[in-house]
ROSE-4610 file (N, C-alpha, C; in Angstrom, 1 decimal, always signed):
// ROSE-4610
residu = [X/X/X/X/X/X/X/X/X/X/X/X/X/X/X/X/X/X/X/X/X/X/X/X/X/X/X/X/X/X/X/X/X/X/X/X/X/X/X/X/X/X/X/X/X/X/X/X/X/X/X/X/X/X/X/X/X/X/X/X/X/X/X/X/X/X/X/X/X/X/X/X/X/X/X/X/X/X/X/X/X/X/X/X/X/X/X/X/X/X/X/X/X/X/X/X/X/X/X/X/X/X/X/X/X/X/X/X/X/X/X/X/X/X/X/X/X/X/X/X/X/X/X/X/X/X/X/X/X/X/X/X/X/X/X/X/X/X/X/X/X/X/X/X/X/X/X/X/X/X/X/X/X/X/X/X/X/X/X/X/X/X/X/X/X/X/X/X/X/X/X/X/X/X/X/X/X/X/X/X/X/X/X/X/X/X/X/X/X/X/X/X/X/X/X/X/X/X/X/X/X/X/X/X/X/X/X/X/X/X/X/X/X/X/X/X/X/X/X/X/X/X/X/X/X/X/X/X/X/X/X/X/X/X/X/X/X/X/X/X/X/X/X/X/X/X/X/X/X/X/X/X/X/X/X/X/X/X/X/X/X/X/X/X]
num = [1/1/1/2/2/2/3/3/3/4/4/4/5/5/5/6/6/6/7/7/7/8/8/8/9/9/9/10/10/10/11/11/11/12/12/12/13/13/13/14/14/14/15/15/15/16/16/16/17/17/17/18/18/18/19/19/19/20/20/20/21/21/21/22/22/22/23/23/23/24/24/24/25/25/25/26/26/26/27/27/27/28/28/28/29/29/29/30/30/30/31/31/31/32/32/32/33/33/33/34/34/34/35/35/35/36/36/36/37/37/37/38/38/38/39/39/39/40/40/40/41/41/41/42/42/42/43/43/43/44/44/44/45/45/45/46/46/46/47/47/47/48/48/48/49/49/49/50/50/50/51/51/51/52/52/52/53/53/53/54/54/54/55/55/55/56/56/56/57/57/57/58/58/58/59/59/59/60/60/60/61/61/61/62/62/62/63/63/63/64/64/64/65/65/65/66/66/66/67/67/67/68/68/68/69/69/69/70/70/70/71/71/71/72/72/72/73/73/73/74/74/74/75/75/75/76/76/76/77/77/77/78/78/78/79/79/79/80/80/80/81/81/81/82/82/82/83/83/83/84/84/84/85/85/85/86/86/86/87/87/87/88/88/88]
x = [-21.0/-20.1/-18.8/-17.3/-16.3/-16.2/-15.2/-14.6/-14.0/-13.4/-12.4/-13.8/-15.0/-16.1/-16.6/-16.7/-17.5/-17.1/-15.5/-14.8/-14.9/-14.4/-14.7/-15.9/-17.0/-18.3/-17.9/-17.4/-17.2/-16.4/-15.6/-14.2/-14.8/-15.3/-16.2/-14.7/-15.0/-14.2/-12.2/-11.5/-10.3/-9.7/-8.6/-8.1/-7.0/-7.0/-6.9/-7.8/-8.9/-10.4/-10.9/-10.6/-10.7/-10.0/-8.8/-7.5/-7.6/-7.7/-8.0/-9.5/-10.7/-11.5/-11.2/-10.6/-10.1/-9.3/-8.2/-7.6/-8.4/-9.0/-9.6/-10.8/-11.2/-12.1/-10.6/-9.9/-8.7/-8.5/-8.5/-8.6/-7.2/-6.0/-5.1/-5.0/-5.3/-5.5/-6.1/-7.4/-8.5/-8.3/-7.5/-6.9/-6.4/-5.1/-4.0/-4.6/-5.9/-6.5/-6.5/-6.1/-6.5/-5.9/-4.4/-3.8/-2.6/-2.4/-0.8/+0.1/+1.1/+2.1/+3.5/+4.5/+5.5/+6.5/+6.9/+8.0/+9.3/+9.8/+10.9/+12.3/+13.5/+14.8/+15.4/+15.9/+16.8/+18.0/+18.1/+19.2/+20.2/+19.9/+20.8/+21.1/+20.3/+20.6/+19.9/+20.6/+19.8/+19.8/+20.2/+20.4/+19.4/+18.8/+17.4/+18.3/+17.7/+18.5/+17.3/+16.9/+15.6/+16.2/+15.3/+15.7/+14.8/+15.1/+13.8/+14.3/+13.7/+14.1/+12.9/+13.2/+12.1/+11.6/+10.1/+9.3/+9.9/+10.2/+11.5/+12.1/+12.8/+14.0/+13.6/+12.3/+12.4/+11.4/+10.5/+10.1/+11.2/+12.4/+13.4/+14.0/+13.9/+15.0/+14.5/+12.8/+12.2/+12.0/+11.9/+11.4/+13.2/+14.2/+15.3/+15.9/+14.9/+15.5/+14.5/+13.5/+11.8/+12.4/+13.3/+13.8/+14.7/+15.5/+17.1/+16.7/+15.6/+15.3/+16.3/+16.3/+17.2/+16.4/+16.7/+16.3/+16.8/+16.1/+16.5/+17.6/+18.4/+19.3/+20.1/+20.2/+21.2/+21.5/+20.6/+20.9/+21.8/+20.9/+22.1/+23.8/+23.8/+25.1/+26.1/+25.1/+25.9/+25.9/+25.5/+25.3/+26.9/+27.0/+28.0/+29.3/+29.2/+30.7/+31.4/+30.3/+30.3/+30.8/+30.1/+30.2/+31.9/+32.3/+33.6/+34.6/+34.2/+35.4/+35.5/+34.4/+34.5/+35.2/+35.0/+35.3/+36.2/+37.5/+38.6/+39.7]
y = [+0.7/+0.3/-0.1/+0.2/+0.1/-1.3/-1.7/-3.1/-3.0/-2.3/-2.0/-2.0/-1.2/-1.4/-2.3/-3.3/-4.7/-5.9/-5.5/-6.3/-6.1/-4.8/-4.3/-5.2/-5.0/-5.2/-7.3/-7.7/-8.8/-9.3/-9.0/-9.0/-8.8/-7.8/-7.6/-7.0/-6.3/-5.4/-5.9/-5.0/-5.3/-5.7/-6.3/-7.5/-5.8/-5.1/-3.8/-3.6/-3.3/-3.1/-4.1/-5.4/-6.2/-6.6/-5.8/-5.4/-4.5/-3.8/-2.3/-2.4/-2.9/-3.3/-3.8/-4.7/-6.4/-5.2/-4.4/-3.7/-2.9/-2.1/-0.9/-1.8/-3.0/-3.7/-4.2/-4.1/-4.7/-5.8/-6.6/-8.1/-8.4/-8.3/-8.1/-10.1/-11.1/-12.5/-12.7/-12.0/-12.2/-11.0/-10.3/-9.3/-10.1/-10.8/-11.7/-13.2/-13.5/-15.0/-14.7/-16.0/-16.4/-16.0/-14.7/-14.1/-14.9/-14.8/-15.6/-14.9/-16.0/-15.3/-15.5/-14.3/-14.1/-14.7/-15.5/-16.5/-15.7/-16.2/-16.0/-16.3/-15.7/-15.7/-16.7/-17.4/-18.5/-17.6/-18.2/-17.8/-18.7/-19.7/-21.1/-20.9/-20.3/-21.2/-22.1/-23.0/-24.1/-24.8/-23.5/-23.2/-23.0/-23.0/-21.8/-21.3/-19.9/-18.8/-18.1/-18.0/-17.4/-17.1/-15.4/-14.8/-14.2/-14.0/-12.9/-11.8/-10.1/-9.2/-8.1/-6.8/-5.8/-5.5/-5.0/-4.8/-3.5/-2.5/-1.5/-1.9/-3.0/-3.4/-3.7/-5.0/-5.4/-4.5/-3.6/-2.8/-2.0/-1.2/-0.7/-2.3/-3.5/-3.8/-4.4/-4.7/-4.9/-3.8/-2.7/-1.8/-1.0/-1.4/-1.3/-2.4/-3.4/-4.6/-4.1/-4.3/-3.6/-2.6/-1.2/-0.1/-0.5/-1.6/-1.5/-3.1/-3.6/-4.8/-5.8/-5.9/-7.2/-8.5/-9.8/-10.8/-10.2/-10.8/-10.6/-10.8/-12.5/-12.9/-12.4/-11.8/-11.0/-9.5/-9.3/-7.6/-8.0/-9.4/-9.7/-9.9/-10.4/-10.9/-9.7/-8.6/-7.6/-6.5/-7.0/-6.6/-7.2/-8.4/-8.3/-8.8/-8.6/-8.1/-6.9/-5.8/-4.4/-4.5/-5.4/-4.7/-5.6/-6.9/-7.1/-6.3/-5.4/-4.5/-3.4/-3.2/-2.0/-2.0/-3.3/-4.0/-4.4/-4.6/-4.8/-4.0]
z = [-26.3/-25.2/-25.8/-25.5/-25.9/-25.4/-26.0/-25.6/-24.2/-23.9/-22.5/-21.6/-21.8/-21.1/-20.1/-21.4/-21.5/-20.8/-20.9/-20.8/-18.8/-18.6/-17.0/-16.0/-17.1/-16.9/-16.4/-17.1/-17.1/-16.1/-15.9/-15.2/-13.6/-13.0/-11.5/-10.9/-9.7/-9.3/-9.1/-9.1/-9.4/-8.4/-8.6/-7.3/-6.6/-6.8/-6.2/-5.4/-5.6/-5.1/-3.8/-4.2/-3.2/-2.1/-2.1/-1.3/-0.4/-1.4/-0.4/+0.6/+0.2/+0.9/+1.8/+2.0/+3.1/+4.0/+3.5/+3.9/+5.5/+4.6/+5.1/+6.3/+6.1/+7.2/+8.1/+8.3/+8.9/+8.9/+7.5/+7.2/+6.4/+6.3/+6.0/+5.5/+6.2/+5.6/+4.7/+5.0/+4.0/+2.6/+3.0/+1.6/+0.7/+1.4/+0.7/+0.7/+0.6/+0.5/-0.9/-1.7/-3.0/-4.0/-3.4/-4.6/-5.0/-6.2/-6.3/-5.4/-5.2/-4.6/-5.8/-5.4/-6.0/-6.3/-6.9/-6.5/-5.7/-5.0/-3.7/-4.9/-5.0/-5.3/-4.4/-4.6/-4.0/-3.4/-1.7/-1.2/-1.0/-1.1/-1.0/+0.3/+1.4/+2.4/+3.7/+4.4/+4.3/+6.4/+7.2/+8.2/+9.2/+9.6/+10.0/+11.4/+11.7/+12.4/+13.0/+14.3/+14.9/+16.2/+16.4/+17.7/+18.2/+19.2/+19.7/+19.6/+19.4/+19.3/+19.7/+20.2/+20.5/+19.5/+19.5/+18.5/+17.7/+18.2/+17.2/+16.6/+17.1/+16.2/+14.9/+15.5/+14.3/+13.1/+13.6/+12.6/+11.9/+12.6/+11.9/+10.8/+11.3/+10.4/+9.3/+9.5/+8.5/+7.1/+7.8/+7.1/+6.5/+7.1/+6.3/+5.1/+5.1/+4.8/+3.3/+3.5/+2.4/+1.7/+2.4/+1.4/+0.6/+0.8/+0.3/-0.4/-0.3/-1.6/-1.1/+0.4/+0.7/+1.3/+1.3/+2.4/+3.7/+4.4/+6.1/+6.0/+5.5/+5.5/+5.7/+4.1/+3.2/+4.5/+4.6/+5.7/+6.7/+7.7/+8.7/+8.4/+7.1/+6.9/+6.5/+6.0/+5.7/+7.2/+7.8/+9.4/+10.0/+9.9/+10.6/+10.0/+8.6/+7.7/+8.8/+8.4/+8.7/+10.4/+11.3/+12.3/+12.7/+12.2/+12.2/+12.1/+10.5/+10.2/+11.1/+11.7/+12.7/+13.6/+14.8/+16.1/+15.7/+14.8/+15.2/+15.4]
């Protein structure tokens, strides 16, 4: 038995494996129970800012925010740079 083996043998199924399981049962808590989390980039800011918004939206602006590797924050602000320079 190789070492990479043994070691497998040792180790018990992969925190991939145990994801994708929790997953696939529709347990998306119980997927993300017990894993580290990532440390967060400091935005320095110290405001809080909450809205309500239609479920489209916010799936578009989450999932634009997820493609382009932004904070929410950071998208809004570059939301309404943009829509300033427009509207005037």
């Amino acid at each position: 038995m190789s070492k990479l083996a043994a070691l497998k043998d040792k180790t018990g199924p992969s925190t991939v494996t145990k994801i994708s399981d929790s997953l696939t049962a529709g347990n998306l808590s119980e997927a993300l129970e017990g894993q580290p989390r990532k440390a967060r980039r400091k935005t320095n800011r110290t405001v809080p800012f909450s809205t309500r918004v239609s479920q489209e939206f916010d799936d578009d602006f989450r999932r634009f925010a997820f493609e382009n590797k932004l904070k929410h924050a950071e998208l809004m602000e570059l939301m309404l740079d943009l829509y300033k320079k427009t509207s005037l």
